[in-house]
TORLO-738785 format. One line per 4 residues: number of its first residue (from 1); their letters; for each residue x, y, z of C-alpha. Coordinates in Angstrom, 2 decimals, m for minus. Example, Ala and Ser with C-alpha at 12.3 -4.5 7.8 and 13.67 -1.06 7.14 Angstrom:
<recs>
1 = as = 12.30 m4.50 7.80; 13.67 m1.06 7.14
</recs>
This chain:
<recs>
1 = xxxx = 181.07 128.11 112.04; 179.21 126.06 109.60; 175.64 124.77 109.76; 174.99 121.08 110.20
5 = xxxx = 173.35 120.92 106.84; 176.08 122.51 104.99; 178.44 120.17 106.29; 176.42 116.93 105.54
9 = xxxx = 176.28 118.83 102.47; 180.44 119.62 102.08; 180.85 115.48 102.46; 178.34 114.54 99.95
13 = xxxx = 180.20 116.86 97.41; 183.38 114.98 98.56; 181.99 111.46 98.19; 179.44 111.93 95.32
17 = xxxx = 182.03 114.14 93.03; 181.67 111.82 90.22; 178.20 111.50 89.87; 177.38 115.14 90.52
21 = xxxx = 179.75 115.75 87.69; 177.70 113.52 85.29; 174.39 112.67 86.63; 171.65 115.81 86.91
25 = xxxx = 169.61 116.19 89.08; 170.54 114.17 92.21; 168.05 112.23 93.69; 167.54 112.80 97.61
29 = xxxx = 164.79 110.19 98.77; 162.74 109.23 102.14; 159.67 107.38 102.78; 156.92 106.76 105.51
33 = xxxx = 154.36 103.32 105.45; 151.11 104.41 105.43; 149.67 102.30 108.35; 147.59 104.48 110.33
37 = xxxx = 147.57 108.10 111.28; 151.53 109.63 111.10; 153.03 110.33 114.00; 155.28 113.63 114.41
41 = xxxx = 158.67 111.11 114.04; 158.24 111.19 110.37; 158.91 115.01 109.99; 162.59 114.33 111.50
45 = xxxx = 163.56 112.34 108.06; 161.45 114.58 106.17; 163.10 117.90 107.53; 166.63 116.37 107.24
49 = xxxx = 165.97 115.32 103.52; 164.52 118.80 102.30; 167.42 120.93 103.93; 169.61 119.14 102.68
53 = xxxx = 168.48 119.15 98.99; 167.60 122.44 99.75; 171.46 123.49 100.69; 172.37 121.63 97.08
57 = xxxx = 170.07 123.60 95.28; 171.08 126.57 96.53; 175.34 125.79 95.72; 174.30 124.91 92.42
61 = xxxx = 174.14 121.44 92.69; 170.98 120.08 90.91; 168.94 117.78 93.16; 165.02 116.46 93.66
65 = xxxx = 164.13 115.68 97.11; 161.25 112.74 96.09; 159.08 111.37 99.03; 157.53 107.66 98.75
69 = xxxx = 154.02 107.27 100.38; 154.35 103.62 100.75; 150.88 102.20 100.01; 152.10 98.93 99.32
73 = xxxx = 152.60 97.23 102.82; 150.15 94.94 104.10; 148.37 95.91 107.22; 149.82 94.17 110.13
77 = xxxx = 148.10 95.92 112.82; 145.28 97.92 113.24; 145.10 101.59 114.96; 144.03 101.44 118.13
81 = xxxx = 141.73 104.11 117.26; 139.61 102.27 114.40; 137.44 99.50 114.95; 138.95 96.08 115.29
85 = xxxx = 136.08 93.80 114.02; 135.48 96.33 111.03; 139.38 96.11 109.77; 140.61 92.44 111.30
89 = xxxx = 139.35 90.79 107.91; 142.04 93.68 106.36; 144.93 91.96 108.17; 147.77 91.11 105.56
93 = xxxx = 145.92 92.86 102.73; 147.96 95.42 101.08; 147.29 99.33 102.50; 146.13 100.74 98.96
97 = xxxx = 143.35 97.56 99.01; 141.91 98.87 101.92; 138.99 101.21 102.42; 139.29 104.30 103.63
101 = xxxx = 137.87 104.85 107.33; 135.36 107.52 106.64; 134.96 106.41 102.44; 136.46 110.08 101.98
105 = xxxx = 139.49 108.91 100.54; 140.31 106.46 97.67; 141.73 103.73 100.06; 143.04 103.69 103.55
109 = xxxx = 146.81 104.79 102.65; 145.50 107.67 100.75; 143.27 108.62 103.72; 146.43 108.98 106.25
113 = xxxx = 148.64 110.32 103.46; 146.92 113.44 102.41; 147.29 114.36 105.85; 150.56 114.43 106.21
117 = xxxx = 151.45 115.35 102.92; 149.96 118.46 103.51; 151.63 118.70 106.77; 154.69 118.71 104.93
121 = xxxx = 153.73 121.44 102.22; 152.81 123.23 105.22; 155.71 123.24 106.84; 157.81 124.53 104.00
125 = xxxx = 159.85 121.51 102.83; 159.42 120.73 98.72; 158.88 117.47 97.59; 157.74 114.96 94.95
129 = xxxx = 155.42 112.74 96.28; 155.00 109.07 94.59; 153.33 106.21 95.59; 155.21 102.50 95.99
133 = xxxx = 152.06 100.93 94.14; 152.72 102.75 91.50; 156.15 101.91 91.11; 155.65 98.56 91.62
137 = xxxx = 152.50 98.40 89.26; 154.52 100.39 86.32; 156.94 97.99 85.86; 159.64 99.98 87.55
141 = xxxx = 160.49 97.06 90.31; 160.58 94.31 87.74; 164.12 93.39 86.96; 164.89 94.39 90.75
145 = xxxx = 162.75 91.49 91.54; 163.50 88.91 88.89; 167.58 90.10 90.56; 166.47 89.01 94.05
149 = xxxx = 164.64 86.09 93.02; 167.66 84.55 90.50; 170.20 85.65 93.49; 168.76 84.03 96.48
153 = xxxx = 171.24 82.14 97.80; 173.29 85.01 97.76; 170.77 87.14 99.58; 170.19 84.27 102.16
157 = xxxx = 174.08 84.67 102.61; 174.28 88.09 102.79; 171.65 88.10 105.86; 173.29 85.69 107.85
161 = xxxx = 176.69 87.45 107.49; 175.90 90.95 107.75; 173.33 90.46 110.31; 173.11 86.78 111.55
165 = xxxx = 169.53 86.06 110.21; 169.11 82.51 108.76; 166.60 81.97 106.37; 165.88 78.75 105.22
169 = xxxx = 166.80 76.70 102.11; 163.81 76.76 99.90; 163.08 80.66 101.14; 162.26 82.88 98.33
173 = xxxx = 163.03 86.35 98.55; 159.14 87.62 97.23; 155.31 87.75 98.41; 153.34 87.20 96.14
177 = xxxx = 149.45 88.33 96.08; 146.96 85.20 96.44; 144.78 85.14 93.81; 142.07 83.49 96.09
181 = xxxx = 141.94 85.71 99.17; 144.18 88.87 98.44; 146.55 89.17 100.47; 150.03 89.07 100.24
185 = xxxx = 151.36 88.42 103.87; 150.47 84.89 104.03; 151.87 83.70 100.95; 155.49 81.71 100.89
189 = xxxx = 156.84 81.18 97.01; 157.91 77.91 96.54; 159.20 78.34 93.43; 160.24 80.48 90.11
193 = xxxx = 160.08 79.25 86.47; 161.64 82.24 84.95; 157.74 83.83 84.79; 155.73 82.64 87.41
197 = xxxx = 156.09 82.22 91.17; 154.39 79.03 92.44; 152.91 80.14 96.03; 150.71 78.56 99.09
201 = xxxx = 148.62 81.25 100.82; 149.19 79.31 104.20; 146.87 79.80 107.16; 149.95 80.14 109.25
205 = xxxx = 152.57 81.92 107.72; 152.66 85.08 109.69; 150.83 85.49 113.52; 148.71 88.64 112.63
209 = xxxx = 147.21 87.45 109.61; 145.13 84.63 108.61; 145.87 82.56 105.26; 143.44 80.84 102.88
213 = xxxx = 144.98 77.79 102.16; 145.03 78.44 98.04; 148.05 77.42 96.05; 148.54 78.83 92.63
217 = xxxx = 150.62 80.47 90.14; 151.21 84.20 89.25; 153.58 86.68 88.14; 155.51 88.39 90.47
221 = xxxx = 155.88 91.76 88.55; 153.68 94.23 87.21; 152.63 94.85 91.03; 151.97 90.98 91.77
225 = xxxx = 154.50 90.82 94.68; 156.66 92.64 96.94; 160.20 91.89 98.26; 161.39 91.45 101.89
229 = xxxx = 161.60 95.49 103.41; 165.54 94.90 103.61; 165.98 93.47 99.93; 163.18 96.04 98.66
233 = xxxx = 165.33 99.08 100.43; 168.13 97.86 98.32; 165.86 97.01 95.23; 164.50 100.85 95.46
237 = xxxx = 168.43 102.40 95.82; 168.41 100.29 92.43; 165.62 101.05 90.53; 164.85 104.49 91.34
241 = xxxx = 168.77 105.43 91.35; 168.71 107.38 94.73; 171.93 109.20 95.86; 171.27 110.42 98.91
245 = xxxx = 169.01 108.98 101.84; 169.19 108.62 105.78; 167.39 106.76 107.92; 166.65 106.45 111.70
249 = xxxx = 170.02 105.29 114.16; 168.01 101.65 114.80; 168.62 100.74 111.29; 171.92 102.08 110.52
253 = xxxx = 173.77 100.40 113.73; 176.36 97.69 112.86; 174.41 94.38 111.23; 171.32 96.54 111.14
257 = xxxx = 169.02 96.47 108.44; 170.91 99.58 106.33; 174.14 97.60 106.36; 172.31 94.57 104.74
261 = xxxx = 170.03 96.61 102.18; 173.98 98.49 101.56; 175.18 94.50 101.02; 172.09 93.48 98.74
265 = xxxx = 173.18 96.84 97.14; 176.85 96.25 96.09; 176.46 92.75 95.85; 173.55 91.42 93.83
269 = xxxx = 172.27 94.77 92.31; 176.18 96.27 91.48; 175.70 99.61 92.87; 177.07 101.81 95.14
273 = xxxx = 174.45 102.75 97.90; 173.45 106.10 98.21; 175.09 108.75 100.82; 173.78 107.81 104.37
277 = xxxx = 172.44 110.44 106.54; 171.95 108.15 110.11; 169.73 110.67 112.83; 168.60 110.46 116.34
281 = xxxx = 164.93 109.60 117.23; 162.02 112.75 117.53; 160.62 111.68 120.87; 157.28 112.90 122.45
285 = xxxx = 157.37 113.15 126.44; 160.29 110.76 125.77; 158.61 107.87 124.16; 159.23 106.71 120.70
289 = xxxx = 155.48 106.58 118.71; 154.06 104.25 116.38; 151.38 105.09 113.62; 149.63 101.74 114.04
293 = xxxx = 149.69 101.75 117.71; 148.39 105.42 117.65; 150.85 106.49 120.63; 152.33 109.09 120.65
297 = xxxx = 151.18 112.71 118.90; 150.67 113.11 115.00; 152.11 115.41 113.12; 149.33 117.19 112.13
301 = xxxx = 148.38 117.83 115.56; 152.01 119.30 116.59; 152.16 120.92 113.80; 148.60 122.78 114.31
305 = xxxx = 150.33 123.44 118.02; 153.31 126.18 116.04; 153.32 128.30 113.24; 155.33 127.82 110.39
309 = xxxx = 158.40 129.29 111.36; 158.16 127.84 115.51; 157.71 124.52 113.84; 160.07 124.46 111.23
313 = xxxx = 162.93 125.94 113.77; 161.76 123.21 116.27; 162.60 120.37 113.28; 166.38 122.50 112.19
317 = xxxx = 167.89 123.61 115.04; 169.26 120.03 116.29; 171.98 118.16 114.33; 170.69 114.71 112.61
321 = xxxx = 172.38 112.91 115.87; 170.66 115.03 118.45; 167.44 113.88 120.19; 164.61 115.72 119.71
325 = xxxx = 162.23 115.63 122.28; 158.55 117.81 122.33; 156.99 117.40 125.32; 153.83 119.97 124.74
329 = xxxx = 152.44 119.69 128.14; 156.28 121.16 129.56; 158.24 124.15 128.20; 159.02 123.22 124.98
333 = xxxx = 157.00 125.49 123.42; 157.49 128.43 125.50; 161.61 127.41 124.86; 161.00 127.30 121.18
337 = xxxx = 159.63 130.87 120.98; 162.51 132.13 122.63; 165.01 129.99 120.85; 163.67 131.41 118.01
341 = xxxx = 163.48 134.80 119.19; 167.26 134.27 120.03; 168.15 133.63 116.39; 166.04 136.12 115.07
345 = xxxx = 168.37 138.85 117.79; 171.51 137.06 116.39; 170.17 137.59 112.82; 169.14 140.95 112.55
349 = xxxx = 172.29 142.06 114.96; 174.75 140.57 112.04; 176.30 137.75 114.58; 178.47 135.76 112.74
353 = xxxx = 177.19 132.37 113.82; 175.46 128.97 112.48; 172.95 130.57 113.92; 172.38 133.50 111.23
357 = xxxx = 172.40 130.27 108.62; 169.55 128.62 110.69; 167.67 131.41 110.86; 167.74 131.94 106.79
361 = xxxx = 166.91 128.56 106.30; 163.84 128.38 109.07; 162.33 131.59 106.75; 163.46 129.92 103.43
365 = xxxx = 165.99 132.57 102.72; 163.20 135.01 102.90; 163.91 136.48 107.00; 161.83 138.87 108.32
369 = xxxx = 162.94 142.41 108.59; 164.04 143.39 112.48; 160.60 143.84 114.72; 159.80 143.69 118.27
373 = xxxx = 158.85 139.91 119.07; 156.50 139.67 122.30; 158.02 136.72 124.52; 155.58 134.03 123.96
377 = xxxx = 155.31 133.08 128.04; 154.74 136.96 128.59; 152.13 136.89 126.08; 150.72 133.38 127.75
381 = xxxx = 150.10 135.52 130.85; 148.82 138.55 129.86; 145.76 136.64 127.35; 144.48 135.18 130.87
385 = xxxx = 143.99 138.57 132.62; 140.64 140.45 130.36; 141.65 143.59 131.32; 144.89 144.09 130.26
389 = xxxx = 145.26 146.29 126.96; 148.03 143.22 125.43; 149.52 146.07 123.05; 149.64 148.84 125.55
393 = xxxx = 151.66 146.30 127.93; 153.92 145.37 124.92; 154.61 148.73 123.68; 155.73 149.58 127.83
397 = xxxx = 158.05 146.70 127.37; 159.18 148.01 123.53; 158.99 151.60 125.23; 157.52 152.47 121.56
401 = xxxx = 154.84 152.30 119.72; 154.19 148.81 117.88; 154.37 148.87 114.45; 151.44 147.02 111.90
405 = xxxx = 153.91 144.11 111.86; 154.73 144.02 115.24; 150.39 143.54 115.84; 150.04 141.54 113.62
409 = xxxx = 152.93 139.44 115.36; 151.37 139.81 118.87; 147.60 138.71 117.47; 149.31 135.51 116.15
413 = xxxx = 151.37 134.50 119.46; 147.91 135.69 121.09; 146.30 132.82 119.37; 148.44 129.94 119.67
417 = xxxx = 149.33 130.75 123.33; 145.41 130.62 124.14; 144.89 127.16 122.48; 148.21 126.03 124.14
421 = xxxx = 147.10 127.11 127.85; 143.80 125.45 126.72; 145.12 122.12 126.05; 148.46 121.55 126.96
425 = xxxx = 150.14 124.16 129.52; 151.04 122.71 132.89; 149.64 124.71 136.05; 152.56 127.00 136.48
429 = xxxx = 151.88 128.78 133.29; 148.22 129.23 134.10; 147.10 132.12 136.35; 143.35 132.85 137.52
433 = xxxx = 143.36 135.41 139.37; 140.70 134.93 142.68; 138.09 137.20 142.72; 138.15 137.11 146.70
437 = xxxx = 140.80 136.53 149.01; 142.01 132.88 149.64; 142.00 131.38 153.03; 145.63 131.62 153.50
441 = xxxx = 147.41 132.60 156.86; 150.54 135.43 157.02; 152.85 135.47 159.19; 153.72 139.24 160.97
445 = xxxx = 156.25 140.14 158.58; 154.85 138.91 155.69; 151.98 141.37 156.69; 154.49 144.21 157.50
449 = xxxx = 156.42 143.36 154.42; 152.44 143.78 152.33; 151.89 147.23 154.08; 155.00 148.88 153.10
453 = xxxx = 154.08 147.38 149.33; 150.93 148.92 150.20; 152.23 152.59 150.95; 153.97 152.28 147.80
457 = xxxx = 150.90 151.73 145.59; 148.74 153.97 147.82; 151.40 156.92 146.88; 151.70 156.24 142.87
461 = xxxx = 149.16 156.75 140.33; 151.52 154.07 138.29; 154.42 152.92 138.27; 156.32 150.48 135.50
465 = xxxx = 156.97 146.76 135.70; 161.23 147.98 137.03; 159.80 150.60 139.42; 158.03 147.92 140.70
469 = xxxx = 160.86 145.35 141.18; 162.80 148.05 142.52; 160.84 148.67 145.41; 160.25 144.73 146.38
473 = xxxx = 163.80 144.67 146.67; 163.81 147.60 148.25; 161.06 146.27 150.68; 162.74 143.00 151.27
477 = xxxx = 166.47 144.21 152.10; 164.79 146.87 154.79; 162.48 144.45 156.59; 164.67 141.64 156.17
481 = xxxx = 162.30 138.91 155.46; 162.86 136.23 153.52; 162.57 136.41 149.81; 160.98 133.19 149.33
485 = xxxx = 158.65 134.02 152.32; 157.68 137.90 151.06; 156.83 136.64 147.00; 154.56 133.52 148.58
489 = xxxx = 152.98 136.13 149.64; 152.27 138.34 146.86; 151.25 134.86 144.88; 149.11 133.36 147.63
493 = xxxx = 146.95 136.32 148.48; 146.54 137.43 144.47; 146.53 133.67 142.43; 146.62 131.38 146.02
497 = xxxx = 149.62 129.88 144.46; 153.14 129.72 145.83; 154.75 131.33 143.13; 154.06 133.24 139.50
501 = xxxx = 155.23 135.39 136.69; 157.95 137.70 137.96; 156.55 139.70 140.51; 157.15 143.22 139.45
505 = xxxx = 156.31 143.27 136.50; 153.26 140.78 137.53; 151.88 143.31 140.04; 152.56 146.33 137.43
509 = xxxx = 149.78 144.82 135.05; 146.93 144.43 137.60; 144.17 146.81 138.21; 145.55 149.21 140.94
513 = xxxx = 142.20 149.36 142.92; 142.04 145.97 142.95; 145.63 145.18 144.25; 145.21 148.11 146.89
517 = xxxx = 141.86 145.92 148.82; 143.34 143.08 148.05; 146.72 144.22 150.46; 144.28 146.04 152.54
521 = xxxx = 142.28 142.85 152.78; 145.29 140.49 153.33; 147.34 142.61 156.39; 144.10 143.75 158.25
</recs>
């Protein structure tokens, strides 16, 4: 079998043969505007991107996965979690203009950036990090722009063919920065004399963002003006010479705005675009998120959900076209423990699988040696009853002793399953156990079904967690009640809930004077 990466990998050999042959090292590139707070989305391009350069590094093939912090944007809406009166006067001013919300950070994209740029490092994936100001400001955009400008018309063509916008006649293909107000939304060029860009910063060009009025003059390079996001995406494959770069399914469907930027490409720029890497949405609860709209969860908040190696496998283990959807208030993360306890089996046990590649590639090449791993949702249980010893219980279920690793491993799954059944776990993970006896009513063999559990319990000092669920089943086939109707039971008169962890091994954990009045309580 072969691992999605490799394969996205085994085409981009095919198609790129050429310039891997003569161009060193290849550039693998993604991006993320800097308009408010980054949701978790983002990581999906990010994680795609760095296994993928990853994989070429690792056959040899010379490649630099480079991320762009787009700072150059104007704001076009504010986060619903800053105030509105403080920022509206920001509105079509460019992100790196803007102050930072607390003044910790040099402006307001740097402020939202370092976050997730450290979310990133964090999570394992390498990158060089640049900022579009500074590529525009260099110099680097320059003859991009003075392309676009000179080739209008057959931009404005290109648009209507390949997608079926019109633009109009005297439409210019570049924003310039007013010189009166500063911002760079509201101006339409007029013209170009070969230097210069003769603008209006008009009080109506966009609906979010009020203009001045001012007409003027000013160069368009240097960092004086931006291009359209379509002609820019082409502009960037051009001027930065990127080989490889995906983007999200809405902008690589037929018409959409990668076929355009792909036409602006070959067309006015003569290049070939770079390899195409198309992938499914990362979905919270189902919804798509948007940074400016603050819905949705950020990435530095999942990420501070799952360590390193829980996060990273929950970012790998779907194919580019596959969905991913984190819903932390479900099972995902009890899912994602045990998928990646699953790999780690398959690993260690030499399976010869994707799988085993995953794995690697989750640990960086760098796999931990075989241990014990503690089910997370067994773990998420036992932290919520104080008087269970959590290694003695583990080291019953490993039926040896836990080694210094194997601890260590339990005190970390300790820790995140505590904040996750703080914030997040729905009720059927969490389990209070009531200190008296809930008003519940049994039936007669429901009570008959309790005393013979009773006997048992009364008659062994201990027992294990399959001794237990030995005799329930034992209990249930000879008095013939229903299953449903004898494990209510147990759950009702224990947690007053109509169901819970599996019930052997549930009642093999609690205190056995406590469980013995509790029966006695529940069957008098």
């Amino acid at each position: 079998m072969v691992f999605w990466a490799d394969k996205i990998v085994n085409e981009i050999e095919k198609k790129l043969s050429k310039t891997i042959m003569q161009k060193a090292p290849l550039l693998v590139r993604d991006e993320k505007t800097l308009s408010g707070r980054v949701h978790i989305g983002s990581m999906r391009g990010v994680a795609i991107h760095g296994i993928v350069n990853d994989v070429l590094n690792e056959r040899g093939i010379s490649s630099e996965f480079q991320y762009e912090l787009n700072d150059f944007d104007a704001m076009d809406d504010i986060p619903s979690y800053l105030d509105k009166n403080e920022y509206e006067k920001y509105l079509g001013v460019q992100l790196y203009k803007i102050p930072s919300p607390d003044g910790s950070a040099e402006n307001f994209a740097e402020y939202f950036g370092r976050e997730f740029v450290q979310v990133i490092k964090d999570a394992g994936f390498d990158a060089r990090f640049y900022r579009l100001s500074e590529v525009y400001k260099s110099g680097k955009m320059d003859e991009a722009i003075e392309k676009a400008i000179l080739n209008k018309d057959k931009i404005r063509e290109i648009y209507k063919r390949v997608s079926g916008s019109e633009k109009p006649e005297d439409w210019l293909p570049v924003q310039v920065v007013c010189q009166n107000c500063g911002k760079i939304s509201t101006t339409k060029a007029i013209s170009f004399d070969g230097k210069e860009v003769t603008y209006v910063c008009k009080e109506d060009q966009v609906k979010w963002a009020k203009g001045c009025g001012h007409k003027g003059k000013t160069s368009p390079f240097k960092g004086g003006a931006s291009l359209p996001w379509k002609v820019e995406w082409a502009a960037k494959f051009y001027a930065l010479g990127v080989d490889v770069e995906g983007a999200g399914k809405d902008h690589s469907t037929k018409g959409g705005a990668r076929d355009v930027a792909n036409a602006i490409a070959k067309e006015v720029y003569g290049i070939k675009p770079p390899f195409d890497i198309p992938y499914e949405f990362f979905l919270v609860g189902g919804a798509k998120m948007s940074s400016s709209k603050g819905r949705g969860s950020s990435a530095k908040e999942i990420s501070e959900m799952l360590p390193k190696e829980i996060f990273r496998t929950l970012l790998l283990a779907k194919r580019p076209m596959q969905t991913i959807d984190f819903n932390p208030e479900g099972d995902t993360i009890p899912n994602l423990f045990d998928l990646h306890d699953s790999l780690a089996e398959d690993y260690w046990s030499s399976v010869e699988s994707d799988t085993v590649i995953l794995f690697g590639l989750i640990y960086k090449n760098n796999p931990p040696e075989k241990m014990f791993l503690p089910r997370f949702s067994t773990v998420a249980y036992l932290v919520q009853m104080p008087h269970v010893s959590l290694v003695e219980e583990f080291e019953k279920i490993k039926e040896d002793k836990l080694t210094e690793a194997e601890k260590y491993e339990l005190q970390k799954r300790v820790k995140y399953a505590q904040s996750w059944l703080e914030k997040y776990a729905p009720e059927k993970y969490i389990f209070k156990i009531r200190q008296n006896l809930p008003n519940i009513s049994l039936t007669d063999i429901q009570k008959s079904a309790l005393g013979e559990l009773l006997k048992f319990i009364e008659n062994n000092k201990s027992y294990t967690g399959e001794q237990m669920h030995a005799k329930l089943h034992e209990i249930k086939k000879e008095s013939g009640i229903d299953p449903r109707e004898f494990f209510s039971a147990i759950y009702r008169i224990i947690l007053d809930k109509d169901s819970g962890p599996k019930a052997g091994w549930f009642l093999s954990v609690l205190d056995r004077d406590f469980l013995i009045n509790r029966l006695k309580e529940a069957i008098k």
